[in-house]
C-alpha positions as CSV (number, residue, x, y, z in Angstrom):
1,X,94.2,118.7,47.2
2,X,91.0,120.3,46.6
3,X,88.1,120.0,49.2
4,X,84.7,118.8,48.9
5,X,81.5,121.0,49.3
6,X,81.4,119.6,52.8
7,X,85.0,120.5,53.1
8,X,86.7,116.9,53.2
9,X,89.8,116.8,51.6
10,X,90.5,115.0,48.1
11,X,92.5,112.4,49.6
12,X,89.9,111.1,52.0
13,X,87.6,110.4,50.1
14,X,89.7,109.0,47.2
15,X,91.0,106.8,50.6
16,X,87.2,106.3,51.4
17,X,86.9,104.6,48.0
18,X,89.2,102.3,48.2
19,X,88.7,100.7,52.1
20,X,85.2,99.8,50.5
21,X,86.6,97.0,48.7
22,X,87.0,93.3,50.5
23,X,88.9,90.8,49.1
24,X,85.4,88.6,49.4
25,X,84.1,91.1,47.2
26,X,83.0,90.8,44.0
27,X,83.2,94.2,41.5
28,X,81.7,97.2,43.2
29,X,79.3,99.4,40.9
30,X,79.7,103.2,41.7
31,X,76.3,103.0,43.6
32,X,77.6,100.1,45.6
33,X,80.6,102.3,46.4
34,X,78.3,105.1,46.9
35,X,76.2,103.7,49.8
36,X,79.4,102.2,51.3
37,X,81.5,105.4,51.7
38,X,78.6,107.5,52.2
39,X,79.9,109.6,49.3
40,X,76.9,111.3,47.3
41,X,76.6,109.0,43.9
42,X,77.5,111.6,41.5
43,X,81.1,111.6,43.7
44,X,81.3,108.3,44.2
45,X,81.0,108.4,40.3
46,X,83.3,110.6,38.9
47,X,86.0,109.2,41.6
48,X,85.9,106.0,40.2
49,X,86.1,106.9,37.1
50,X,89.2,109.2,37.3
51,X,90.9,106.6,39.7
52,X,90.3,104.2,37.0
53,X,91.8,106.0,34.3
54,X,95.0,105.7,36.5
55,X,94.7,102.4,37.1
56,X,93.8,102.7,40.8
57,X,91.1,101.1,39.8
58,X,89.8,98.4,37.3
59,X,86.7,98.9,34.9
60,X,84.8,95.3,34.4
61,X,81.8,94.8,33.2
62,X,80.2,94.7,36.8
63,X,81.7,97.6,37.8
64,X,85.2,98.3,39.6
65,X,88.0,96.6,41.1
66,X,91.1,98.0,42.9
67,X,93.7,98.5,40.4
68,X,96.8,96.6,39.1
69,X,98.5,99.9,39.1
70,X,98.4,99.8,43.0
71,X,100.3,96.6,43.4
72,X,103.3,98.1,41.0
73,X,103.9,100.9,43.8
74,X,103.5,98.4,46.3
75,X,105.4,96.3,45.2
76,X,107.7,98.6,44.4
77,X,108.5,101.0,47.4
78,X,106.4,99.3,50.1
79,X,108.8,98.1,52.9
80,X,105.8,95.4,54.1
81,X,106.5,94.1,50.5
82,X,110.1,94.1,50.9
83,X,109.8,92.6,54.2
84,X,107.3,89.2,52.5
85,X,109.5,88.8,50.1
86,X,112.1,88.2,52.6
87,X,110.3,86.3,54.9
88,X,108.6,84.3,52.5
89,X,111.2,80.9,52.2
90,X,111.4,80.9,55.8
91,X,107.7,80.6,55.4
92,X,108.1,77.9,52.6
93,X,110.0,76.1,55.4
94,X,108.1,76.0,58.2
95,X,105.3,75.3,56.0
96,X,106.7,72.0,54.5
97,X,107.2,70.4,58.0
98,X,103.7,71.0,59.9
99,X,101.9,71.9,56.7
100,X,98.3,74.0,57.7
101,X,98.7,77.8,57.5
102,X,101.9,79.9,58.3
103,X,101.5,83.3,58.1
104,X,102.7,86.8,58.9
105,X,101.4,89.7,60.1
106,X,102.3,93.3,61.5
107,X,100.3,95.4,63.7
108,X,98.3,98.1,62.3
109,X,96.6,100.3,65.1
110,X,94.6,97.8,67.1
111,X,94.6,95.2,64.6
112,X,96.9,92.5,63.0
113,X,97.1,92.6,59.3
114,X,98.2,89.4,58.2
115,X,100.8,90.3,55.1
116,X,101.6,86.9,54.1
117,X,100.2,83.9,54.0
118,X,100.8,79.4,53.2
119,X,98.0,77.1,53.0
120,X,98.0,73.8,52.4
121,X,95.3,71.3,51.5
122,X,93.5,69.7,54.4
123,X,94.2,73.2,56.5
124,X,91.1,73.9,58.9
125,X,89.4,77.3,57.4
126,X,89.8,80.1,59.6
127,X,89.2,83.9,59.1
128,X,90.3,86.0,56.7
129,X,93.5,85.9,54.6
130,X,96.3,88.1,53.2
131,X,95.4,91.6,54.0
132,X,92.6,90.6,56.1
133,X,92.7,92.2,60.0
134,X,92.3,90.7,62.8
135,X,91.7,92.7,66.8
136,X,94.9,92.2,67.9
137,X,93.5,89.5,71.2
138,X,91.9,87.3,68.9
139,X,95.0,85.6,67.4
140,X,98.2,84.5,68.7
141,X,100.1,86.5,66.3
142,X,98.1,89.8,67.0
143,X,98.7,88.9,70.9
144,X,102.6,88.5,70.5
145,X,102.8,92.1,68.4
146,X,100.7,93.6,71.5
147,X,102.9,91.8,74.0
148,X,106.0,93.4,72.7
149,X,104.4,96.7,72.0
150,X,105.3,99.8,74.8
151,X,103.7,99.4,77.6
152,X,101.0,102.2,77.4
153,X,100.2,100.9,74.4
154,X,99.1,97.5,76.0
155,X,97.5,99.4,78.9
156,X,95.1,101.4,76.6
157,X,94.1,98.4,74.2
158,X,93.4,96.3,77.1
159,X,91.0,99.5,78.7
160,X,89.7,100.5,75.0
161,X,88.4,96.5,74.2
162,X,87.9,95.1,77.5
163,X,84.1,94.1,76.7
164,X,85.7,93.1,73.5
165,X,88.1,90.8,75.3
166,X,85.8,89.2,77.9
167,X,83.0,88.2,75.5
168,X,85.9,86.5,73.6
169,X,86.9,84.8,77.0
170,X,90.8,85.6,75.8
171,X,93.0,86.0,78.6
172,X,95.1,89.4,78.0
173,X,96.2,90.2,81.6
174,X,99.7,92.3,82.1
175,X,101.4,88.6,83.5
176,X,100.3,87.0,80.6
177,X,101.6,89.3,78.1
178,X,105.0,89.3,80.3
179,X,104.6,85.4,80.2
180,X,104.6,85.3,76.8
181,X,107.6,87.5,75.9
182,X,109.9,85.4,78.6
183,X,109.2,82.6,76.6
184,X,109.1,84.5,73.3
185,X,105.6,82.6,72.0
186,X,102.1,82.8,72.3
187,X,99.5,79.8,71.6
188,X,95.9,80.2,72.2
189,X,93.2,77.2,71.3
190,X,89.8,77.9,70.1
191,X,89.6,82.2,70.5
192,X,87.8,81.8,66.9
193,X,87.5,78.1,65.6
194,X,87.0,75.5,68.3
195,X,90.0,73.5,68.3
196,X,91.9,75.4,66.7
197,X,95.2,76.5,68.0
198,X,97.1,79.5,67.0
199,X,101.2,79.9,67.6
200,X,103.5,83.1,66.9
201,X,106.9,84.1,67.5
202,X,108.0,87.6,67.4
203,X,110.2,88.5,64.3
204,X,112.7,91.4,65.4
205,X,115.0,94.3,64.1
206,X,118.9,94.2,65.1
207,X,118.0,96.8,67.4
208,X,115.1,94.9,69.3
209,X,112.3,96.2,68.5
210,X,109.6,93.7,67.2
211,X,108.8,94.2,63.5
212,X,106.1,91.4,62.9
213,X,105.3,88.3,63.8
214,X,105.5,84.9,62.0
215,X,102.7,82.2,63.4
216,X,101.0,78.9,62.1
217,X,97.3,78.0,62.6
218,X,96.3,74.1,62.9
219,X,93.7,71.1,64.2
220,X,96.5,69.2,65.5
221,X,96.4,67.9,68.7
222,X,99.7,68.3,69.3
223,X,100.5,71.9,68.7
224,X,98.4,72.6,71.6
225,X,99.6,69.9,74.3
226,X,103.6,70.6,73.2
227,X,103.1,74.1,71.7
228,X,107.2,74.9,73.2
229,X,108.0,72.2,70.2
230,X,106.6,74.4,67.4
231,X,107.4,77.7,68.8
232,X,111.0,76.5,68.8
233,X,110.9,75.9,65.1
234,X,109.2,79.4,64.6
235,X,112.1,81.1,66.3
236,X,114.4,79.6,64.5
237,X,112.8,80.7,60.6
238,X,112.3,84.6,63.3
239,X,116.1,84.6,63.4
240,X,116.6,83.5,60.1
241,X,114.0,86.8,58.3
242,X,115.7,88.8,61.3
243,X,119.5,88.3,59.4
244,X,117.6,88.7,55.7
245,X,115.2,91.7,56.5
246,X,118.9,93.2,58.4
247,X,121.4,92.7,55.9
248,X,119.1,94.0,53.3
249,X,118.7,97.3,55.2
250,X,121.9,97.7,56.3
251,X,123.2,97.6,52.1
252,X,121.2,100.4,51.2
């Protein structure tokens, strides 16, 4: 891949590019692009217009969009797709009985990227959405991914965010994390909404090794008095993406 004058490689910047887009956003103009990658304008330019003649990218009349042509090759080859797809009537389930939001998410660096996600009407709003990111503490589902991640892993994030952590008054000590994967759950009330509680169950390979995590977000009272009730339903639609997401790997 060719360089750029300042010797970054084609790659990043086409990369560059596309993180500027949000899902809140509207279309990006190449100058919007521009001042959010840092890219000079005549780059940012002739990048959008070559990604959009490959579809990477949409032309509207307000400027650009990401692309359908991305979402084909997701869809296509991604196993994150393959895995929502599977997971997604064990979602429909759990969804019909305590209604709200179910989602899924898999841990991305030090962040949860929630992959899937049900909402139904009357649903408190909360942050974000599908392919929105969350620092792992802040959510019950990004606290049960850290929880079953290697230990040094856990050791660093809690050293590299511990201002992070403390401002958020989350509680991510070593006995909690070890708490939570004897009882294979995490809930957590209020981290970002006030009364708003958070549960997740980790969703994991044949081998043992946690692949995501499947949680629900609700105002009800309940799920944070008896949150042992919900988790036990969440562990049971775990099990059942753990023998779909399995078998479907083991036949290829």
């Amino acid at each position: 891949m060719a360089n750029s004058p300042t010797g970054e490689p084609l790659l990043e910047r086409l990369d560059r590019v596309l993180d500027a887009f949000s899902a809140a956003d509207s279309p990006l103009t190449a100058a919007e692009i521009s001042r959010r990658t840092g890219l000079p304008p005549a780059t940012a330019h002739r990048l959008c217009t070559d990604m959009a003649a490959r579809g990477w990218l949409e032309a509207l009349p307000g400027g650009y969009m990401v692309g359908a042509r991305l979402w084909e090759i997701t869809n296509r080859a991604s196993t994150t797709m393959k895995l929502t797809i599977r997971a997604r009537p064990y979602l429909s389930d759990v969804h019909a009985v305590v209604g709200h939001h179910v989602q899924l998410g898999v841990i991305e660096d030090d962040e949860v990227l929630f992959i899937d996600r049900l909402s139904g009407r009357g649903a408190p709003e909360i942050h974000g959405g599908v392919a929105g990111r969350l620092p792992l503490h802040l959510s019950a589902t990004g606290i049960v991914l850290l929880a079953y991640a290697p230990s040094d892993r856990r050791e660093s994030y809690r050293r590299r965010h511990a201002s992070a952590v403390a401002e958020d008054g989350v509680a991510l000590t070593e006995e909690r994390l070890e708490d939570i994967r004897r009882r294979r759950f995490c809930a957590q009330t209020g981290a970002i909404e006030p009364d708003v509680t958070g549960l997740a169950v980790p969703i994991s390979h044949r081998n043992g090794a946690v692949m995501a995590a499947l949680g629900v977000v609700t105002d009800d009272h309940d799920a944070a008095t008896r949150p042992g009730t919900w988790a036990q339903m969440l562990l049971v639609a775990a099990r059942g993406i753990q023998r779909d997401v399995s078998s479907q790997w083991i036949s290829h």
